[in-house]
N, C-alpha and C positions, 0 to 999 in steps of 0.2 A: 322807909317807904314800905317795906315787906310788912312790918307793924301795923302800919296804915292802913294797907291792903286784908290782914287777916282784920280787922275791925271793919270794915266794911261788907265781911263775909260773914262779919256775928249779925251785920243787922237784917232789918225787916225789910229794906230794899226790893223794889221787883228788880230793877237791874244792879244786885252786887258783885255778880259776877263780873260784869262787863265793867263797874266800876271798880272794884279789883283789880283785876288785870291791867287798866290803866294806870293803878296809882302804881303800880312795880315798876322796878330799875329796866333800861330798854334790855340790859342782856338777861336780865330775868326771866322777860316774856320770850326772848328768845331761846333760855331753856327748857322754858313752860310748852313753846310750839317743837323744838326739839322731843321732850318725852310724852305730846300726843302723838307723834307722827311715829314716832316706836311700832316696828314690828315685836308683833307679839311673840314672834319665835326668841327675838332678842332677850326676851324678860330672865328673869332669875324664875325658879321653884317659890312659888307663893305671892310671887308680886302680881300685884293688881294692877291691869290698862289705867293710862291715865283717862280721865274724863271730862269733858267741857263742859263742867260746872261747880257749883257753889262747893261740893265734898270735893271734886277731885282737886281743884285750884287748893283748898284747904290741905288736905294731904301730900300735897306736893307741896306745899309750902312749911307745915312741918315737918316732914320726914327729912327734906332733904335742901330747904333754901336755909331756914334758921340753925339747923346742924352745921352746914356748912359754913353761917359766919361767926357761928361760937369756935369752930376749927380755925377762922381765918383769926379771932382775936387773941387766942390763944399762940398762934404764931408771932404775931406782931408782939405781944408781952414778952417772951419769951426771945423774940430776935438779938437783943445784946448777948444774954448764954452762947447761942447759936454760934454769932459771929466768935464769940471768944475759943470757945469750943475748936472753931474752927480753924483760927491761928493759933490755937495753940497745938494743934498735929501738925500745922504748917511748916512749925519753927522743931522740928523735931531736934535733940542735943544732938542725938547720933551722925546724922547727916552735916550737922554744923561743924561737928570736928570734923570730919571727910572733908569738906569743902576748906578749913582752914588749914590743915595738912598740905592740901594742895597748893594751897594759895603761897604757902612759906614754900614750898618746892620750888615756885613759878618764881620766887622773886630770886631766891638764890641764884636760877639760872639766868635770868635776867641780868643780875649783879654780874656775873661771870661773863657774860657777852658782852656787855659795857666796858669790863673791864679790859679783856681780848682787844677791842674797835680802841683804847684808849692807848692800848701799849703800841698794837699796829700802825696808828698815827702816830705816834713817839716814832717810832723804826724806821717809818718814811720818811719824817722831820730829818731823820739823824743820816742816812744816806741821801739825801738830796743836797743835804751840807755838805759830805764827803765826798761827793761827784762835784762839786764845784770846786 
């Protein structure tokens, strides 16, 4: 659509503009009405107000809509790395032993309490016969 749109601004059109701007994605134009409505105290050193017409819609659309979806495709290519990148800090070794350390700790005492409740129930078994 942004394609579409910068083609529309190459031609001989009296209204390209306005055709333009219609062919754009809806959040498009509502970045395009976000940075005419920019105060100009907001700007950076050297940027230029936006403008409603055929150069500014142009310049906003290369400077900063096609930049940002060669950024966006760039990410998507790139998303399996990410993801792995990402599990792979996840699964850190160090913390893995910590956590199995622990885990042989917990069962041990586990086993020991089992075992405690198992001889206790023996013990009761065994004086409840001897009181009778």
């Amino acid at each position: 659509m942004t394609w579409r749109a910068m083609k529309l601004l190459s031609s001989k059109r009296n209204d390209a503009y306005e055709a333009a701007l219609a062919a754009l994605r809806e959040d498009t134009q509502a970045w395009w009405a976000d940075m005419l409505a920019r105060d100009p105290d907001e700007m950076e050193e050297g940027e230029q107000p936006a403008t409603a017409d055929v150069e500014g819609l142009r310049r906003f659309l290369e400077g900063e809509v096609l930049p940002w979806f060669d950024n966006r495709k760039k990410e998507l290519a790139n998303r399996p790395l990410i993801r792995e990148q990402a599990f792979d800090q996840a699964l850190d070794p160090d913390k893995l032993e910590r956590l199995g350390r622990y885990e042989v700790h917990l069962d041990r005492k586990f086993e020991r309490t089992l075992s405690m409740l198992i001889r206790l129930r023996e013990l009761r078994g065994t004086s409840a016969a001897n009181s009778e």
